[in-house]
FIDRENKE-368833 format. One record per residue (C-alpha): residue in one letter; x, y, z. Coordinates in steps of 0.2 Angstrom, whole numbers, plus 5000, padded with zeros to 4 digits. Example, Ala and Ser with C-alpha at 12.3 -4.5 7.8 and 13.67 -1.06 7.14 Angstrom:
residues 2
A506249785039
S506849955036
***
This chain:
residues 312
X645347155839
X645947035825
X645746895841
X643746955840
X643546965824
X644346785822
X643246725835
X641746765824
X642346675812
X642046775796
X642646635783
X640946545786
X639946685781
X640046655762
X638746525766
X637546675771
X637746725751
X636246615747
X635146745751
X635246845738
X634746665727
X633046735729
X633146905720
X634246845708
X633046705699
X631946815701
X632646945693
X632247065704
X633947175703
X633847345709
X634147425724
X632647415734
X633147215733
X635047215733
X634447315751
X633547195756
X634747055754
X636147135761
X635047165777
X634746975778
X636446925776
X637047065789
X635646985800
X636346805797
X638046845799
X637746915816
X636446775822
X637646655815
X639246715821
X638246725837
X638246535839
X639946525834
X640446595850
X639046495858
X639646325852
X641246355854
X641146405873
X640046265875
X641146145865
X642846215876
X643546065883
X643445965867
X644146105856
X645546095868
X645945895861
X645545945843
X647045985833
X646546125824
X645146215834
X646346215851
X646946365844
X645346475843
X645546615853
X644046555866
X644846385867
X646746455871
X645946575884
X646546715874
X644546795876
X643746755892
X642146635893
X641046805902
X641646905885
X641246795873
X639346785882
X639246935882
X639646965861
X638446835855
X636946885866
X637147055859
X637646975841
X635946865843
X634747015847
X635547145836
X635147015821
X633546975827
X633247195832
X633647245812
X632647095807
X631047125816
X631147325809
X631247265792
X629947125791
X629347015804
X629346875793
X631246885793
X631346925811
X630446745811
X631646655799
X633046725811
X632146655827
X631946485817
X633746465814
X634146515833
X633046395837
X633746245827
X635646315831
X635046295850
X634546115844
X635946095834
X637446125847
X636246045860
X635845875853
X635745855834
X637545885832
X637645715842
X636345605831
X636945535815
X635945585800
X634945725808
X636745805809
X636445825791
X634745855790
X635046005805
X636446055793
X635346055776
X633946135786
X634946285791
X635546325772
X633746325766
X633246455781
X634346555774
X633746555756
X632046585765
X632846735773
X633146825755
X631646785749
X630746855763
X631847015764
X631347045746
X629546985746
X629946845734
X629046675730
X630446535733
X629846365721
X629746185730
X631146145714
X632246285721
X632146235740
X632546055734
X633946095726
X634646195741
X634146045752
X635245935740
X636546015740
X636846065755
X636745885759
X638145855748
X639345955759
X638945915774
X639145715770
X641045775760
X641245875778
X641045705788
X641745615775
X643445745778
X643345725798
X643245535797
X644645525786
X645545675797
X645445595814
X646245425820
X644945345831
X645645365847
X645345565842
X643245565838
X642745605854
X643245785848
X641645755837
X640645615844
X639545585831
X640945535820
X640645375829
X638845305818
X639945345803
X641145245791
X641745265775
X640845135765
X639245225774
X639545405769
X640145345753
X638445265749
X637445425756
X638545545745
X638245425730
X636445455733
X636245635736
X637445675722
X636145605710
X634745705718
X635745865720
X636045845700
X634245785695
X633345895705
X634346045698
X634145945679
X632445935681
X632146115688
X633246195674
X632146095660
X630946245660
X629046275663
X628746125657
X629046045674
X628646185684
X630546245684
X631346405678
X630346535669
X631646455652
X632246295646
X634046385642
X634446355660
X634946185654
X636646305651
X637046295668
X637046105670
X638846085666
X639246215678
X638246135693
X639145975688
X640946025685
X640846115702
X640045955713
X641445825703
X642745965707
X642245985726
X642345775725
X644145765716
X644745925732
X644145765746
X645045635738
X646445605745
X646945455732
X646845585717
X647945695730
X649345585730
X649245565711
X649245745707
X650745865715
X649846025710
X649346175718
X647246105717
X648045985734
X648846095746
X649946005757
X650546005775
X652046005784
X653045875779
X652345855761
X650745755767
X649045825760
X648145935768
X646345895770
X645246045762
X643245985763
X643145995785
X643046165780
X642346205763
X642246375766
X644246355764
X644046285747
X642546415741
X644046555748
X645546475741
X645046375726
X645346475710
X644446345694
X642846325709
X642846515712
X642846525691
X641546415689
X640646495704
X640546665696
X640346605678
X638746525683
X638146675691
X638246775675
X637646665664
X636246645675
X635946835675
X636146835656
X634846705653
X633646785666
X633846955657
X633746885640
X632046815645
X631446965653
X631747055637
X631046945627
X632646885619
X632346705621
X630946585627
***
């Protein structure tokens, strides 16, 4: 069972935790919306584990070059290719079944991101830039996917910023993979091909400044359309701290300079390179996880205090 549950891949469900984003700006916390979210990130976790098993099935023969996914339980043989089929079609339309009972429209959002997942493993893994878009794309369907469950309004400044950001960690994820494989090794992702460090460096420049002015400018209150308070301007530092911690994990030059337990090292004392797999650092980093969970309560303090009338 542990081979299964492997396969599925259930590290890279924390990414499905933006669904409940929606209820929580907007203040919606009770039980009929904390069910609602946890019906959508049950649905995402099977849909996208789903196409975990798809892609990697798909994906077999270059997984089995790749240094670290040759050892997936599809890619070693271990589960056999008419199993695995077999899961993620009854994965795809169980998520898409629970979806379609509790609202169409997240039934909808589901069918959307099988659709670009289908698109994804297909061809848009392949073409440089769209890889990104495909990726940022997905993260927004599943903030679209809380708000739905919980028949809330998402604002344009809020799917920017998950735009942005999600942006941000798909260029530090290709950044990672270039700096991870020689070159004789990129046919395990082709794509990595259109891409060089000088480029993705320029491209994570730019969306850094976006990610934190378009958060910036949505935290300065109504004024702008933003948040319902101008006190979200609390989080900033939060938001900030955690992107330049997230840059200072995927450098491998402050790696060298700092022996500590923030840089994890191989076998053989060399540096172990973190930001391929985020959801490795989300899991395993303990000053990310704090700052993670001490924006979330301060976010639910403000939010409360405004509701109450406690601040303006």
């Amino acid at each position: 069972m542990s081979l299964y549950l492997r396969s599925l891949r259930p590290e890279q469900w924390t990414k499905n935790l933006i669904v409940f984003a929606a209820p929580l700006f907007s203040v919606r916390l009770n039980l009929l919306s904390l069910a609602g979210s946890l019906l959508a990130f049950a649905s995402f976790c099977c849909i996208s584990s789903s196409f975990y098993l798809f892609n990697d099935v798909a994906d077999l023969a270059s997984d089995r070059q790749h240094p670290i996914k040759r050892y997936r339980p599809i890619a070693t043989g271990l589960i056999p290719v008419p199993i695995a089929i077999t899961i993620a079609v009854s994965l795809l339309l169980f998520s898409l079944l629970i979806g379609w009972l509790h609202s169409p429209s997240l039934a909808y959002v589901l069918l959307a991101y099988g659709v670009l997942q289908t698109a994804y493993n297909l061809k848009l893994k392949h073409l440089p830039i769209l890889d990104l878009f495909a990726i940022a794309t997905g993260f927004i369907l599943r903030a679209w996917a809380g708000a739905v469950a919980t028949n809330v309004t998402l604002s344009a400044w809020f799917l920017l910023c998950t735009a942005m950001l999600a942006l941000f960690l798909g260029i530090e994820k290709r950044k990672a993979e270039l700096r991870f494989f020689s070159s004789s090794d990129r046919k395990t992702r082709s794509v990595l091909q259109y891409y060089s460090k000088s480029l993705l460096t320029r491209m994570e420049s730019t969306v850094t400044t976006a990610t934190v002015m378009s958060y910036s400018l949505w935290s300065a209150g109504p004024l702008l359309n933003g948040a319902t308070t101008s006190w979200m301007l609390v989080t900033l530092p939060f938001v900030m701290y955690g992107i330049f911690r997230y840059q200072l994990l995927g450098d491998p030059e402050a790696a060298a300079a700092h022996k500590d337990a923030a840089y994890p090292q191989a076998k053989g004392g060399q540096y172990k390179e973190r930001t391929e797999r985020p959801e490795e650092i989300f899991l395993t980093d303990l000053p990310l996880q704090i700052i993670v969970v001490g924006w979330v309560l301060i976010v639910i303090a403000i939010l409360l205090l405004k509701k109450h009338g406690l601040i303006v």
